[in-house]
C-alpha positions as a LaTeX table, in Angstrom:
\begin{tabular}{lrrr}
\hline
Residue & $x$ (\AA) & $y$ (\AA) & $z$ (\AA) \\
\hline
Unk1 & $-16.96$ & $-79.31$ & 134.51 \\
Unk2 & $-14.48$ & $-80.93$ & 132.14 \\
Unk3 & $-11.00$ & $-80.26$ & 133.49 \\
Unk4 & $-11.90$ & $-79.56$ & 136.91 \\
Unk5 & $-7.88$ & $-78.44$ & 136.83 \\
Unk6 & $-7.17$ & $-76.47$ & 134.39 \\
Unk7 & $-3.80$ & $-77.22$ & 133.88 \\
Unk8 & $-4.32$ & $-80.36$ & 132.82 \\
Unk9 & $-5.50$ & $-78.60$ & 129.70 \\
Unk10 & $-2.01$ & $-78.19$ & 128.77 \\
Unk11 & $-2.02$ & $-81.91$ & 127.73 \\
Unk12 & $-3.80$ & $-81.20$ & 125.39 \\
Unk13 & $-1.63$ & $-79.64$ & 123.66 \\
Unk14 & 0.38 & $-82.72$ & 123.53 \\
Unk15 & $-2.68$ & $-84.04$ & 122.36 \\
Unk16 & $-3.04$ & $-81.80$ & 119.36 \\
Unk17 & 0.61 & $-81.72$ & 118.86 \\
Unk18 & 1.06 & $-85.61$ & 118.07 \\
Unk19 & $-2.74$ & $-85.49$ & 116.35 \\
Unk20 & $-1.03$ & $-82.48$ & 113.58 \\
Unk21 & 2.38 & $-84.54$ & 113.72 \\
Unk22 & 0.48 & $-87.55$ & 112.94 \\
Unk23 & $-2.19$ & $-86.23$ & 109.82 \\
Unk24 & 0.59 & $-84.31$ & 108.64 \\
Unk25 & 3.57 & $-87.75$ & 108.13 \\
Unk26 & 0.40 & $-89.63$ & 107.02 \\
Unk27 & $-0.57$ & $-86.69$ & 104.48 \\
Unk28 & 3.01 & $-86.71$ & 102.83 \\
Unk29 & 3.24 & $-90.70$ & 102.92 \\
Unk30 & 0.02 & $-90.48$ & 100.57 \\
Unk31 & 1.40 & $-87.84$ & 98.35 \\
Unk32 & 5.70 & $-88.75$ & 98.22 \\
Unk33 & 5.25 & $-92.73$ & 97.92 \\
Unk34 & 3.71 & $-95.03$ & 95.52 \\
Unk35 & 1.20 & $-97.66$ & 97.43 \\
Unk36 & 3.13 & $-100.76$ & 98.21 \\
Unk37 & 6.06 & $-99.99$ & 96.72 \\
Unk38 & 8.91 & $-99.92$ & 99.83 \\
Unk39 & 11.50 & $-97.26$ & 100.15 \\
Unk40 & 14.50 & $-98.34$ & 101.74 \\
Unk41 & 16.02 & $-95.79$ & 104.50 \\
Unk42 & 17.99 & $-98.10$ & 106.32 \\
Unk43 & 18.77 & $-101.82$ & 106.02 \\
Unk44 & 15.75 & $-102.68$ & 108.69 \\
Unk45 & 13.92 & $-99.57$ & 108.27 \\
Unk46 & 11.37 & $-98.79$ & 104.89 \\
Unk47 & 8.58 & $-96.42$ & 104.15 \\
Unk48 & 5.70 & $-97.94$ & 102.15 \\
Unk49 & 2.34 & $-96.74$ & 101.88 \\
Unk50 & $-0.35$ & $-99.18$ & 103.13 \\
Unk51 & $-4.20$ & $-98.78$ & 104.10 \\
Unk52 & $-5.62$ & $-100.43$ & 106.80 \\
Unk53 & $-9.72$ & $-100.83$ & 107.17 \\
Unk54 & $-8.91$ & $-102.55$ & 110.43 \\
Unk55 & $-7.21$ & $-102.10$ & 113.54 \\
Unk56 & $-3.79$ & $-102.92$ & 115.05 \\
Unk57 & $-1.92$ & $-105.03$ & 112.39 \\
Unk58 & $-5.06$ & $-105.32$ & 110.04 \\
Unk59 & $-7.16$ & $-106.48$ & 113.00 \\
Unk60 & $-10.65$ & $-107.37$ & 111.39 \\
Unk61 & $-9.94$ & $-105.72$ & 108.43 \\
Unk62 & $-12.39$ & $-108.48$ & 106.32 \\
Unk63 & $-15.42$ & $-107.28$ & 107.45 \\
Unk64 & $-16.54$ & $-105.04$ & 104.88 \\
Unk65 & $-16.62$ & $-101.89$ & 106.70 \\
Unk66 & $-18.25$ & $-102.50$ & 109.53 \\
Unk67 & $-15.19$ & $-102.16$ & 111.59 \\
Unk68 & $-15.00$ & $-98.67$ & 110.17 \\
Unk69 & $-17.43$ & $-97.54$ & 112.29 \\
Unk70 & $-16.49$ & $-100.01$ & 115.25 \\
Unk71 & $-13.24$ & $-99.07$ & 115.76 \\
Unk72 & $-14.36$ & $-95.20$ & 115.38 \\
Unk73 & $-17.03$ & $-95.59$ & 118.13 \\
Unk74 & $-14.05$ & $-96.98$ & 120.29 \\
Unk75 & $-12.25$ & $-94.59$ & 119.21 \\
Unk76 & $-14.46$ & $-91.84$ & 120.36 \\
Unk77 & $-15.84$ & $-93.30$ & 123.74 \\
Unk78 & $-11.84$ & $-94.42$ & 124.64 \\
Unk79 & $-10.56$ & $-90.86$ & 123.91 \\
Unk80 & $-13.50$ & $-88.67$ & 125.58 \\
Unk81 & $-12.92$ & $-90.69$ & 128.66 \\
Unk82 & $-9.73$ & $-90.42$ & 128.61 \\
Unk83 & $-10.17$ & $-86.62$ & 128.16 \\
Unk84 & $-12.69$ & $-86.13$ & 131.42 \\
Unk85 & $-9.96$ & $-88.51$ & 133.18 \\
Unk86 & $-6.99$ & $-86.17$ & 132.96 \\
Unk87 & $-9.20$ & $-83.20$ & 133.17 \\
Unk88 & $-9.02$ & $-84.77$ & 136.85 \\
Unk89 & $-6.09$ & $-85.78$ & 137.84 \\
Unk90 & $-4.07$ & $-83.87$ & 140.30 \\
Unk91 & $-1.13$ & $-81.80$ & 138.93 \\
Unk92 & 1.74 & $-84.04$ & 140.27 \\
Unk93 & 0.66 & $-86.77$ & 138.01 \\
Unk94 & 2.39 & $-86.05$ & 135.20 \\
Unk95 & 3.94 & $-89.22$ & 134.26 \\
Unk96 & $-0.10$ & $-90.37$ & 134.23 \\
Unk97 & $-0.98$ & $-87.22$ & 132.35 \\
Unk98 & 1.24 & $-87.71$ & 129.25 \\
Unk99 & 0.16 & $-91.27$ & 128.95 \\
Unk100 & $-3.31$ & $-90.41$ & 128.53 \\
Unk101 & $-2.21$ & $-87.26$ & 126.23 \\
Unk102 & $-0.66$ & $-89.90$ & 123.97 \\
Unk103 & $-3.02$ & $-92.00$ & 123.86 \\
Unk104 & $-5.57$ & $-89.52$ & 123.13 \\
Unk105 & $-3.73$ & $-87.98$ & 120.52 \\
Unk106 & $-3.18$ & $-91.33$ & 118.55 \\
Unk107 & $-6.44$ & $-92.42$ & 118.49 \\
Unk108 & $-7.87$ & $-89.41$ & 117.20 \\
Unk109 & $-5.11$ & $-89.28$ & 114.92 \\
Unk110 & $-6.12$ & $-92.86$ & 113.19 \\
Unk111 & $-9.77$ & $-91.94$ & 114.08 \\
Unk112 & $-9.95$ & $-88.98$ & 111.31 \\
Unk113 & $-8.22$ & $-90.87$ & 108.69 \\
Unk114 & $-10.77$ & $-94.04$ & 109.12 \\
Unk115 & $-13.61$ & $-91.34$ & 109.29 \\
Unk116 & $-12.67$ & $-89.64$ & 106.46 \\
Unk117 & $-10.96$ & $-92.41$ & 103.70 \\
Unk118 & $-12.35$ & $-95.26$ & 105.19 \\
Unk119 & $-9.04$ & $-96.69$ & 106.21 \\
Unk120 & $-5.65$ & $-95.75$ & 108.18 \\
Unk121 & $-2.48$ & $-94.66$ & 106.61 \\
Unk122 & 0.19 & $-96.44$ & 107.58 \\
Unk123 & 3.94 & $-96.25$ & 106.23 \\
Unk124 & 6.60 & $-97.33$ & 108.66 \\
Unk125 & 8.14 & $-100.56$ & 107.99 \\
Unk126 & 10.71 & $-102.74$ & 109.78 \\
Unk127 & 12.34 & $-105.76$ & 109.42 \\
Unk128 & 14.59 & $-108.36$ & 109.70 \\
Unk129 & 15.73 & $-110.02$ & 106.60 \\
Unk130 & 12.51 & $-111.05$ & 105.12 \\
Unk131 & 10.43 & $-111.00$ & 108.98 \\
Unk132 & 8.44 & $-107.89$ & 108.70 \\
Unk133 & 6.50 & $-106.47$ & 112.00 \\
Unk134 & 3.65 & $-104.74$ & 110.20 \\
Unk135 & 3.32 & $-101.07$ & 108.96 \\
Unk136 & 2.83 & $-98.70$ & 111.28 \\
Unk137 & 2.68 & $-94.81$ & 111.43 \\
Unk138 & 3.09 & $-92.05$ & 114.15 \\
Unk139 & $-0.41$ & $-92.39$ & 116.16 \\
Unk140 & 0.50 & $-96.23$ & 116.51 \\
Unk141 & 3.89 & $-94.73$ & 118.36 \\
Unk142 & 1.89 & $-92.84$ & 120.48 \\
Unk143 & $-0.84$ & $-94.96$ & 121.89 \\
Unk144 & 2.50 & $-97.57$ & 122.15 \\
Unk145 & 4.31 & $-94.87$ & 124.13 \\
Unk146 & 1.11 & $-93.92$ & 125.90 \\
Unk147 & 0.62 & $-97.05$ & 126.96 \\
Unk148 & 3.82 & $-97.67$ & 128.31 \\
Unk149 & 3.67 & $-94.29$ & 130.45 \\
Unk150 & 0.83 & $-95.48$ & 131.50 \\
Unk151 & 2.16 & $-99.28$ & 132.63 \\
Unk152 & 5.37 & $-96.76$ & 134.06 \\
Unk153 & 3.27 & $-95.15$ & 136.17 \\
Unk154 & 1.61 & $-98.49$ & 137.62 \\
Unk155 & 4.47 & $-99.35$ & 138.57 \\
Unk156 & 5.93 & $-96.74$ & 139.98 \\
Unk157 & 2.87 & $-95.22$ & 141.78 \\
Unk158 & 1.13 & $-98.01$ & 142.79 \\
Unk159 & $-2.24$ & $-97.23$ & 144.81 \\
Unk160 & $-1.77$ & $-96.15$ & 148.17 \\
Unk161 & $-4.21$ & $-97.66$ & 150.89 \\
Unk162 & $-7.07$ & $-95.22$ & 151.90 \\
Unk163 & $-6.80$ & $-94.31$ & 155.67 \\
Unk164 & $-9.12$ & $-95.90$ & 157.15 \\
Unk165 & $-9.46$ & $-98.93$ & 155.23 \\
Unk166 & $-8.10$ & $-102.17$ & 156.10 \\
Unk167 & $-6.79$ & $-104.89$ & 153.52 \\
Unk168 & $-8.81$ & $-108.00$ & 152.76 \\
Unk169 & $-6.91$ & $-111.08$ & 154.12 \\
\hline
\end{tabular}
């Protein structure tokens, strides 16, 4: 079975949520700006519409479209097992649960745009001066934020020792 606890399915919905939040800032990016031309919002803060063929800050973007289809099998494998993992966690683990939500819903968020243009839309620009951390969009904040759940709940839940078992040492 899937989600062996079915409310874990819930997360999903966070999932889906950030996935629609995501296609749907990206959509009017594409449609509201002209490519590469910044629009100021704040004095470190721009939106300018960029496409990315690679992955995290252009990441292998030179290969000719190979890493299309690389980072889109990642993509896929990452995401379903994230999926079958919090179909099994136990309720409590919430703090676990919405990191892998997150994360799910980001990647599948940059997943359909490199599946279906080729690329990812990003638009989210800041800066200092002229120091510019590369464009981003909303799945990037998610699999960020997912991923600091997740390093949260490391650290705060830190494996217990099995009865029974004895440490090494």
């Amino acid at each position: 079975m899937l989600i062996p606890n079915k409310r874990n399915w819930l997360w999903l919905l966070v999932s889906v949520g950030l996935i629609w939040l995501d296609l749907w800032t990206k959509n009017l990016a594409s449609s509201e700006l002209t490519y590469g031309v910044p629009v100021e919002v704040l004095p470190m803060f721009n939106l300018v519409l960029q496409h990315n063929p690679g992955a995290a800050f252009s990441f292998l973007a030179d290969l000719g479209g190979v890493q299309v289809w690389l980072f889109s099998a990642i993509a896929i494998v990452v995401s379903t097992i994230m999926i079958v993992w919090l179909g099994r966690l136990k309720p409590g683990q919430r703090l676990l649960s919405a990191s892998l939500a997150f994360i799910v819903g980001g990647a599948i968020g940059n997943l359909w745009g490199r599946l279906e243009l080729g690329y990812v839309v990003d638009f989210i620009s800041v800066h200092y001066q002229s120091s510019y951390f590369p464009t981003f969009n909303i799945a990037d904040i998610a699999i960020n934020i997912g991923a600091g759940l997740m390093i949260l709940d490391i650290v705060l839940n830190p494996e217990k020792e099995e009865p029974g078992l004895k440490k090494a040492g």
